[in-house]
Wavefront OBJ file of the C-alpha trace (Angstrom):
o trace
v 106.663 52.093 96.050
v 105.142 48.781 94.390
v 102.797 48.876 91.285
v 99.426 48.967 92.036
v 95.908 47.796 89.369
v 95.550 51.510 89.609
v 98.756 52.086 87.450
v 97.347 50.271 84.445
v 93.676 52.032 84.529
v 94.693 54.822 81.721
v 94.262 57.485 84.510
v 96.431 59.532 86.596
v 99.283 56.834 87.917
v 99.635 55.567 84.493
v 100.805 58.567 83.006
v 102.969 59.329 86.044
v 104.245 55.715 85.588
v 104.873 56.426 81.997
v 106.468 60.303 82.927
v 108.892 58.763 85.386
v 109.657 56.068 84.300
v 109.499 54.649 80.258
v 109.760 57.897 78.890
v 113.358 59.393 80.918
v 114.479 55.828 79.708
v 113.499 55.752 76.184
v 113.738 59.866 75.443
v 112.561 59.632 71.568
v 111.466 62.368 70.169
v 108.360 60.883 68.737
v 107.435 59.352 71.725
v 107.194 62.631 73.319
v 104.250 63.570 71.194
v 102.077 61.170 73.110
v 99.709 60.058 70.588
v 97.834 56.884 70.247
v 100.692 56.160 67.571
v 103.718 57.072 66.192
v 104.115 58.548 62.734
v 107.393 57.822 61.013
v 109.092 58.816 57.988
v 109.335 55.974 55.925
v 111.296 55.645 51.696
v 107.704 55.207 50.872
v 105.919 58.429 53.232
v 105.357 57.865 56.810
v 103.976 55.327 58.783
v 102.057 54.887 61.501
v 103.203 52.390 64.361
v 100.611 51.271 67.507
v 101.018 48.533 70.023
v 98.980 47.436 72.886
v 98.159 44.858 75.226
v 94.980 43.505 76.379
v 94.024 41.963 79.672
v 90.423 42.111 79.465
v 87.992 39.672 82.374
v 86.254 38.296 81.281
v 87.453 36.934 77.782
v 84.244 37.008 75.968
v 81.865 39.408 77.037
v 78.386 40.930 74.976
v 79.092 42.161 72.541
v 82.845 40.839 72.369
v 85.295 39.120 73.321
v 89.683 39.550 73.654
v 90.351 39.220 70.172
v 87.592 41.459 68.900
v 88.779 44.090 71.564
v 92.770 43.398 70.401
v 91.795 44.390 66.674
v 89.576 47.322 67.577
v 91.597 49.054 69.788
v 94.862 48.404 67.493
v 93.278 49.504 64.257
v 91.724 53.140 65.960
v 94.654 54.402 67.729
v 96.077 53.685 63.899
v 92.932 55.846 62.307
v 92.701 58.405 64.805
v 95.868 59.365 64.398
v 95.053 60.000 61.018
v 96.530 56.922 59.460
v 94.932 53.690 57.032
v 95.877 50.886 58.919
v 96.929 48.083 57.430
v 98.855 45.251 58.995
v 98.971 43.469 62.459
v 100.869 41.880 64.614
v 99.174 39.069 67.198
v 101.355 37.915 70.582
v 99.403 35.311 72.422
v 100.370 34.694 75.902
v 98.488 31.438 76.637
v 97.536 29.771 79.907
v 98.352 26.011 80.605
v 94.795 24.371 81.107
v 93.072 26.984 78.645
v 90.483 25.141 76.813
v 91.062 24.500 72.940
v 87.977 25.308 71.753
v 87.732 29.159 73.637
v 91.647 29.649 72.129
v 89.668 28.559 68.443
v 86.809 31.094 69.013
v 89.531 33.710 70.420
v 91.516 33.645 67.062
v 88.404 33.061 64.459
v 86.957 36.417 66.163
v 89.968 38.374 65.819
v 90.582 37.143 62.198
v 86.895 38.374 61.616
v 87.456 41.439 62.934
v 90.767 42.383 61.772
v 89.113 41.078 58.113
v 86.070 43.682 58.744
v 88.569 46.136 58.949
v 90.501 45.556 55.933
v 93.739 45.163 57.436
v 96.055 41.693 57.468
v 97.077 39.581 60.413
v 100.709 38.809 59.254
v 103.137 37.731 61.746
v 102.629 36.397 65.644
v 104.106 34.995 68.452
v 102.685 32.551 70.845
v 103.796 31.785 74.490
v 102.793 29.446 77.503
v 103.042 29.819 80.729
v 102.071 27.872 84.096
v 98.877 27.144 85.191
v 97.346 30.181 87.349
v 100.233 32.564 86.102
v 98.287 33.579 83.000
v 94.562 33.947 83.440
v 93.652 32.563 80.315
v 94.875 34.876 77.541
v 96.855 37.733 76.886
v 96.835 39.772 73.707
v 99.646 41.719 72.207
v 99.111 43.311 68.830
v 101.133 45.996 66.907
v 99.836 47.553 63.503
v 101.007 49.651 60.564
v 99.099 52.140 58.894
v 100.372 54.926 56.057
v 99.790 58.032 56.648
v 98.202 59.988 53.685
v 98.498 63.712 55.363
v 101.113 63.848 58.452
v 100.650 66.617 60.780
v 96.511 67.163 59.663
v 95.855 65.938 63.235
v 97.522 67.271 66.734
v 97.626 69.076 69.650
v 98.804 71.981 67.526
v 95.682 71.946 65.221
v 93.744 73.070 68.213
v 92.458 76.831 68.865
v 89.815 78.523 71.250
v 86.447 78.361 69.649
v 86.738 74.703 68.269
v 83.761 72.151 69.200
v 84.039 69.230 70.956
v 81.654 66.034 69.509
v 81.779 62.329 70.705
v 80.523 59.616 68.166
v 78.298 58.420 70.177
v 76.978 56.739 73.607
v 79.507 56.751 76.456
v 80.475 54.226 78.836
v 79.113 50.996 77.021
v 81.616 48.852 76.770
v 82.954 49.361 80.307
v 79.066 48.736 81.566
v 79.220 45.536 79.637
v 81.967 44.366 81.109
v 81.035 45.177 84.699
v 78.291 43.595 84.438
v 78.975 40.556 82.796
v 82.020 40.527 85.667
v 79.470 40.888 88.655
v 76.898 38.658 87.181
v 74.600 41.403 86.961
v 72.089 40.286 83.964
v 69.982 42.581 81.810
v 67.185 41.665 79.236
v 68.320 42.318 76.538
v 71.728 42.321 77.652
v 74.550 45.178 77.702
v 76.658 45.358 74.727
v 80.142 46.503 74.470
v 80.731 49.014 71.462
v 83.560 47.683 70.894
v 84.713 47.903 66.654
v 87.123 48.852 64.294
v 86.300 52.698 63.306
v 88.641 53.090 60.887
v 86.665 53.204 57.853
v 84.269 55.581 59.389
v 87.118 57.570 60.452
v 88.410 57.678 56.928
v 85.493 58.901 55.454
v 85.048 61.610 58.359
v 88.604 62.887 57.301
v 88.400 63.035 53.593
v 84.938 65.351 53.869
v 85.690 67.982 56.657
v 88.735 69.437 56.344
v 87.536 71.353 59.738
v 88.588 68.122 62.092
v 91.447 69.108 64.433
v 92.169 66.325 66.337
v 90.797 62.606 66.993
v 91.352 60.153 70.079
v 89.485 57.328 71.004
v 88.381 57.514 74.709
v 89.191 54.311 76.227
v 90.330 53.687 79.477
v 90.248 56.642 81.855
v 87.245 57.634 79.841
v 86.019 61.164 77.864
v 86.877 62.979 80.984
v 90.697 61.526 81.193
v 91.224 62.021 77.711
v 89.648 65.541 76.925
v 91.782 66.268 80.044
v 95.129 65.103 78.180
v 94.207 67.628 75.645
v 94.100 70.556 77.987
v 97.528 69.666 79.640
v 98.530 69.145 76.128
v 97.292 72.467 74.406
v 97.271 74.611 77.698
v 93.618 75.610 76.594
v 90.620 75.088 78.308
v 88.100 72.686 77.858
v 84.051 72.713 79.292
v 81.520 69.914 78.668
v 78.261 69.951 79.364
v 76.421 66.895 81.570
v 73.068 66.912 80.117
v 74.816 67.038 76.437
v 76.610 64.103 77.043
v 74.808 60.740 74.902
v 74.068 57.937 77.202
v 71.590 55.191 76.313
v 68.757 54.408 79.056
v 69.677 51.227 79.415
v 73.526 52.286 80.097
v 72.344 54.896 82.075
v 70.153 52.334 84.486
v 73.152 50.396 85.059
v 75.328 53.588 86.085
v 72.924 54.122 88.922
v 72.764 50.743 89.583
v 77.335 50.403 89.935
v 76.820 54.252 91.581
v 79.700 55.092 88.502
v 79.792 58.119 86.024
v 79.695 57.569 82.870
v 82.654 60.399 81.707
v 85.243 58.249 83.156
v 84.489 54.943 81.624
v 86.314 53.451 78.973
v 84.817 53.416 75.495
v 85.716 50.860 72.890
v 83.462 52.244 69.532
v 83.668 55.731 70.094
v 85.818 58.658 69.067
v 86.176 62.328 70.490
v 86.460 64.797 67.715
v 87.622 68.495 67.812
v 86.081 70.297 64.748
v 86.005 74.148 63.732
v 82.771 75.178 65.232
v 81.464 76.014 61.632
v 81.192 71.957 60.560
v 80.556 70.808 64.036
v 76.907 70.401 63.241
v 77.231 68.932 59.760
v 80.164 66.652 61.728
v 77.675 65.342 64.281
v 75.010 64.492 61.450
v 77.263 62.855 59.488
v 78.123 60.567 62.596
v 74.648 59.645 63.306
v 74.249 57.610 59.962
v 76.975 54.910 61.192
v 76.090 51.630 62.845
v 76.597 52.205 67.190
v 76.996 56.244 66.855
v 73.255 57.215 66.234
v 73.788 59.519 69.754
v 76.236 61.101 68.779
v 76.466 65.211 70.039
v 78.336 68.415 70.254
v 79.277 68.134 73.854
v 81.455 70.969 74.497
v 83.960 73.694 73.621
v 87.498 74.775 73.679
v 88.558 78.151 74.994
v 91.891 79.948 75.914
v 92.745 79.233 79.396
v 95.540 77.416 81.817
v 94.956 73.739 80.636
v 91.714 72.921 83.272
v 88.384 70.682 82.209
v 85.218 71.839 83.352
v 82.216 69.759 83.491
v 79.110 72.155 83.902
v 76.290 70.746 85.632
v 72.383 70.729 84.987
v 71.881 73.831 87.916
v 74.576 75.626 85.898
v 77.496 75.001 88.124
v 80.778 73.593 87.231
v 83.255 71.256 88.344
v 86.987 70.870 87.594
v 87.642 67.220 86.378
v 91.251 65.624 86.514
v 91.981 62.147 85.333
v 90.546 58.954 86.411
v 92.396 58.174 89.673
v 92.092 54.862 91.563
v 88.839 53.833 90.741
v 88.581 50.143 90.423
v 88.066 49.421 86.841
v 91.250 47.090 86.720
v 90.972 44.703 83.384
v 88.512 46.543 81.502
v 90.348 46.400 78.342
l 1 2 3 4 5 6 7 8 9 10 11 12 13 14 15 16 17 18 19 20 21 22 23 24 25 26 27 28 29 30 31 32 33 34 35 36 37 38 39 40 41 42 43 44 45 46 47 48 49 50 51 52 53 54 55 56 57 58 59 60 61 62 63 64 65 66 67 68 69 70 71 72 73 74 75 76 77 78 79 80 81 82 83 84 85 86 87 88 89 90 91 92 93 94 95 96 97 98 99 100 101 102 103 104 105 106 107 108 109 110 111 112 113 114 115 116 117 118 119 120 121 122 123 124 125 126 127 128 129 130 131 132 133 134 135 136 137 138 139 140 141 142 143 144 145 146 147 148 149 150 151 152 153 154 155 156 157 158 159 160 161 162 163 164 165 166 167 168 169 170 171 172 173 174 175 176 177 178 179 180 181 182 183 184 185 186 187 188 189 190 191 192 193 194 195 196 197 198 199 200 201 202 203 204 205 206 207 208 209 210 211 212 213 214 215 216 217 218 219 220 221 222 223 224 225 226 227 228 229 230 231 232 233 234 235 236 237 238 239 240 241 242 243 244 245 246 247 248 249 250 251 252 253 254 255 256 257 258 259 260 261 262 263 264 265 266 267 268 269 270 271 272 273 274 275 276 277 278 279 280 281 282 283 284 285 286 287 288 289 290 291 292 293 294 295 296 297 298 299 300 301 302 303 304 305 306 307 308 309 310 311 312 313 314 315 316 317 318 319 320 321 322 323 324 325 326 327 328 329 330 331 332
């Protein structure tokens, strides 16, 4: 067996990939919590550590670009795992031919991100390789955050009853980026949502006590991650179609790539389990932030055997799994 695109699209080969392969190698304990990061015990209290690479085509996109996309998804794997972030690490893997002045707008993006943010860029790497080996850019980055409460957020924190809300509309920055890829044009055009949500998630934290757990949905989608909850918890999960928040013009372009919108990665959003009694106020709250105006109660947890329903407009359901070799290679 050889590795296939499939095996990096955050669905169901990548976490066999990372079952049978990284983790019986590396066998830490922390790593076997599966998070978005690892919290750590620290002299000072306990730290949270995230790394991850991007490979995104193209390199700037609406909405975006690599850098923007490196800081974003760095800093909320950091804050949904209930950490401040604070510091990052850049690796550039540079192609030979790449044009000085898209490298300049690359890094000035990323520093204007990672400064929206409030965290610090402060150590790097840089590498070249041969011409048609690279594909322009790669981005590495690995940040630190401190943990003010370990253990408020988990798989543990969950129980049957608890509401599931999304911060808002799904599937937009994998529709930008498809788009822009195929040369499909819209007036005005897609946007990715792709942005740091750290403060947001900060704030979100320190007024409802009632928030369980917190992932972004990013590749693999709403549907790929609520499933990792449900293998994760053992309980059940339903959503509901017509609850989940997609803008018209998102929606038009869904049609148009024949794609649904639940398995498409996300780069502004975050899925939130909340104790049904502040699930409302939770959603509300949500609504007054820049990109998250749809936000919605989409679903619920109940006991069960670990399985994700989607139930349909005609009041059917379906069982969803996790994204499995769809071709949405490079979307982040």
């Amino acid at each position: 067996m050889r590795i296939m695109l499939s095996h990096g699209d955050g669905g169901s080969l990548t976490h066999e990939l990372v079952a049978q392969v990284f983790r019986p190698v590396f066998g830490d304990e922390l790593l076997e919590e599966q998070g978005d990061a690892a919290v750590v015990p620290s002299p000072s209290g306990h730290l949270a550590i995230s790394t991850d690479s991007f490979v995104v085509q193209p390199l700037e996109f609406p909405g975006g670009d690599i850098g923007t996309l490196a800081v974003a998804g760095t800093v909320n794997d950091l804050a949904v795992s209930g950490a401040v972030p604070e510091y990052l690490s850049v690796a550039f893997v540079l192609e030979e031919g790449l044009e000085m002045a898209l490298l300049r707008r690359i890094a000035a993006s990323l520093a204007r991100t990672a400064a929206a943010a409030g965290v610090r860029v402060v150590a790097g790497d840089t590498k070249v390789v041969e011409r048609g080996k690279g594909d322009g850019i790669y981005v590495t980055t690995t940040g630190v955050g401190r943990v003010p409460e370990p253990g408020r957020l988990g798989f543990h924190r969950i129980q049957p009853g608890d509401h599931v809300v999304v911060s808002g509309g799904l599937a937009e920055h994998a529709v930008a980026v498809l788009c822009e890829r195929a040369g499909i044009r819209f007036d005005p055009p897609l946007r990715s949502d792709c942005r740091p949500l750290n403060r947001m998630i900060q704030d979100l934290l320190a007024q409802f006590r009632g928030v369980r757990f917190l992932r972004d949905p990013t590749r693999g989608g709403v549907a790929t991650t609520l499933k990792e909850v449900t293998l994760g918890t053992g309980l059940d999960i339903q959503i509901e179609e017509g609850r989940l928040p997609v803008r018209p013009e998102v929606g038009g372009a869904l049609e148009l790539l024949g794609m649904e919108p639940w398995y498409l990665a996300n780069e502004g959003k975050v899925l939130i389990v909340v104790a049904p009694e502040e699930a409302g106020d939770v959603t509300a709250f949500l609504r007054e932030y820049p990109g998250q105006e749809l936000a919605a109660e989409i679903g619920r947890v109940s006991a069960g055997h670990g399985d994700l329903w989607l139930k349909t407009p005609y009041g059917g359901r379906r069982s969803l799994g996790m994204l499995s070799g769809a071709p949405l290679p490079r979307i982040c």
